[in-house]
C-alpha positions as CSV (number, residue, x, y, z in Angstrom):
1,X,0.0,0.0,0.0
2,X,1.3,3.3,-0.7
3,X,2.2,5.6,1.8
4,X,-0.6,8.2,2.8
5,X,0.4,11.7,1.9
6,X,-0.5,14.9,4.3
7,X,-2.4,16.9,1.6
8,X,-4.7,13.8,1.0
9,X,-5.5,13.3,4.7
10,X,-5.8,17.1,5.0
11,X,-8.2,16.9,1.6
12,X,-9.9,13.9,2.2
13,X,-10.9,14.7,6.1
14,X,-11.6,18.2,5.1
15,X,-13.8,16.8,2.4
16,X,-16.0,14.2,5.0
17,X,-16.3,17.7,7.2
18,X,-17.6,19.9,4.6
19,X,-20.2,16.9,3.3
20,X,-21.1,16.4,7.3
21,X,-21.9,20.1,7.5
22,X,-23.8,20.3,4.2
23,X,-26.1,17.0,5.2
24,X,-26.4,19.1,8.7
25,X,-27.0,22.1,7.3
26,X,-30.0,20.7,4.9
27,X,-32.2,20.2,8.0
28,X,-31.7,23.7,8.7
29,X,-32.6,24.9,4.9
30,X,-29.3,25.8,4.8
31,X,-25.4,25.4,3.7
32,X,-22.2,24.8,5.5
33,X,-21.1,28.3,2.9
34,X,-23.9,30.0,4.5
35,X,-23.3,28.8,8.0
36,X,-19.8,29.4,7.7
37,X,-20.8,32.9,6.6
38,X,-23.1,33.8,9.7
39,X,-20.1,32.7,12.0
40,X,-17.7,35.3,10.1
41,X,-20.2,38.1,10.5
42,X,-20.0,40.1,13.4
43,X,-23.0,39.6,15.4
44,X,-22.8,43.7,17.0
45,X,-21.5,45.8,14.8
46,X,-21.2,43.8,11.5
47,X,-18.4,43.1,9.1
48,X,-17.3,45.2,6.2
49,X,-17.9,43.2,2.7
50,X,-14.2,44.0,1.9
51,X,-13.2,42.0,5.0
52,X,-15.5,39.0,4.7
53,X,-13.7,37.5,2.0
54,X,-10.3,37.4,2.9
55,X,-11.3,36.3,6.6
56,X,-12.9,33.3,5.3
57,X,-10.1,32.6,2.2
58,X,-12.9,33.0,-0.1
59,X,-13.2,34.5,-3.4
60,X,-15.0,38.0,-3.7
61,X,-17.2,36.4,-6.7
62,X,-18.0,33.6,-4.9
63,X,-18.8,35.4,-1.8
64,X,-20.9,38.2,-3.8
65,X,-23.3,35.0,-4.2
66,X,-23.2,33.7,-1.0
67,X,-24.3,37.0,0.0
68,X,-26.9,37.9,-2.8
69,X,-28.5,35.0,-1.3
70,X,-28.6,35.7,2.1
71,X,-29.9,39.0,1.3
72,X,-32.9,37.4,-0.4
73,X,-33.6,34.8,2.7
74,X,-33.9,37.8,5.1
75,X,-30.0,36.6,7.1
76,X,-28.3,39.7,6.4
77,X,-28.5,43.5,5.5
78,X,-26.1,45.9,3.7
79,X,-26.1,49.3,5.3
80,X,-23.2,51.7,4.8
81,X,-20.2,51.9,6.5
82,X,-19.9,55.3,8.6
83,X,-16.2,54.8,9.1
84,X,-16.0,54.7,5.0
85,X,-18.7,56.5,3.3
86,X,-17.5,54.0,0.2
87,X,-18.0,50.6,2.0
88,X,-20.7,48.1,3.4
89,X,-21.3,46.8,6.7
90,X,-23.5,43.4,6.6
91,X,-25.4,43.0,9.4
92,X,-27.5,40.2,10.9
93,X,-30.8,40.3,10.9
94,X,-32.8,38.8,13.5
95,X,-33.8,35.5,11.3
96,X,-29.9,35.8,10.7
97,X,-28.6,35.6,14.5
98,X,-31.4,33.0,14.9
99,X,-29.6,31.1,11.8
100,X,-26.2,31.8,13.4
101,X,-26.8,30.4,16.8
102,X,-27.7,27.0,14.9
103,X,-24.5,27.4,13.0
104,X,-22.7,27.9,15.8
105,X,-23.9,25.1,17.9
106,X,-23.7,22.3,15.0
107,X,-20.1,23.7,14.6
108,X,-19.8,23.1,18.9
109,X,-21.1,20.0,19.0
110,X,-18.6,18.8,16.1
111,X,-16.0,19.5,18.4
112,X,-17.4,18.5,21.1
113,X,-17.7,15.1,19.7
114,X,-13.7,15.1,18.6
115,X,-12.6,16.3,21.9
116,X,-14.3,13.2,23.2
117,X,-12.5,10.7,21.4
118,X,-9.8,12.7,21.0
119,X,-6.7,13.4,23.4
120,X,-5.9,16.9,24.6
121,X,-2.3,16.4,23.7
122,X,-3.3,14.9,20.1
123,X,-5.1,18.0,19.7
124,X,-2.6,20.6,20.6
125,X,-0.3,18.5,18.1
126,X,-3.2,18.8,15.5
127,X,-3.1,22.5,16.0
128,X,0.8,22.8,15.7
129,X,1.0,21.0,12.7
130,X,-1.6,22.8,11.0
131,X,-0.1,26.1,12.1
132,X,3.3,24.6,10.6
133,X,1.6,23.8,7.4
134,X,-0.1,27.6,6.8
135,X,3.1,29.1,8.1
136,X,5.2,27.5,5.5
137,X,2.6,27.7,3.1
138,X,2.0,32.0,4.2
139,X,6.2,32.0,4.4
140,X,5.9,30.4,1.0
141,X,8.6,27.8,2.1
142,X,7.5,25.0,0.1
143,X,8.0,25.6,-3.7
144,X,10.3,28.1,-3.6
145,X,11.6,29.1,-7.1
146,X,15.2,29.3,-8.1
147,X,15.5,32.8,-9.8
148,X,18.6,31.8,-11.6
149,X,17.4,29.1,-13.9
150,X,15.0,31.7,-15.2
């Protein structure tokens, strides 16, 4: 058998999440895109549009859909932004925070189910190799390319 490679794993369990969250998320009418987008939305004072994307590592076109949609269920509202007469804020709306709170606790009780069966320590090493892997990857440390061959 061949050996298992790291982005595999990282692909494969990230891929089992994502279709956990969707099949979740159905019972809620929902998505794990949209529930992912409630959690990134500040439930005060609201995000700015220009921040959503990159806090999620999500492209602004696919976002702008995400977000169209929202707005047509009733979860969010654009109002402008008083710190920059130029941007949007999306808020909650109250069907929104309602939506978010059962985001929130399908997302809690995932981990609470992993912590279970899971080890503190194998955790913490969990977390330090995945902060490894998106420091090398940030650091771009991986495929590093050799200016004078070009």
């Amino acid at each position: 058998m061949k050996e298992l490679t790291i982005d595999y794993a990282l692909r494969a369990t990230w891929q089992a999440v994502a279709r956990m969250y969707n099949e979740e998320a159905k019972s809620f009418e929902s998505t794990m895109a949209v529930g992912f987008t409630l959690l990134s939305i500040d439930p005060r004072t609201g995000t700015p549009s220009t921040a959503l994307g990159p806090k999620m590592g999500m492209e602004a076109t696919s976002l702008s859909r995400i977000l169209k949609s929202m707005e047509e269920k009733g979860l969010i509202l654009r109002k402008p932004n008083p710190a920059d007469g130029r941007g949007v804020l999306i808020h909650l709306t109250e069907f929104g925070l309602e939506k978010r709170k059962d985001s929130k606790d399908v997302v809690l009780r995932f981990n609470e189910v992993v912590k279970q069966h899971v080890s503190e320590d194998k955790l913490k090493g969990f977390f330090e190799v995945t902060e490894t892997i998106n420091k090398l990857i940030a650091d771009k440390n991986i495929y590093i390319k050799d200016k004078s061959n070009h």
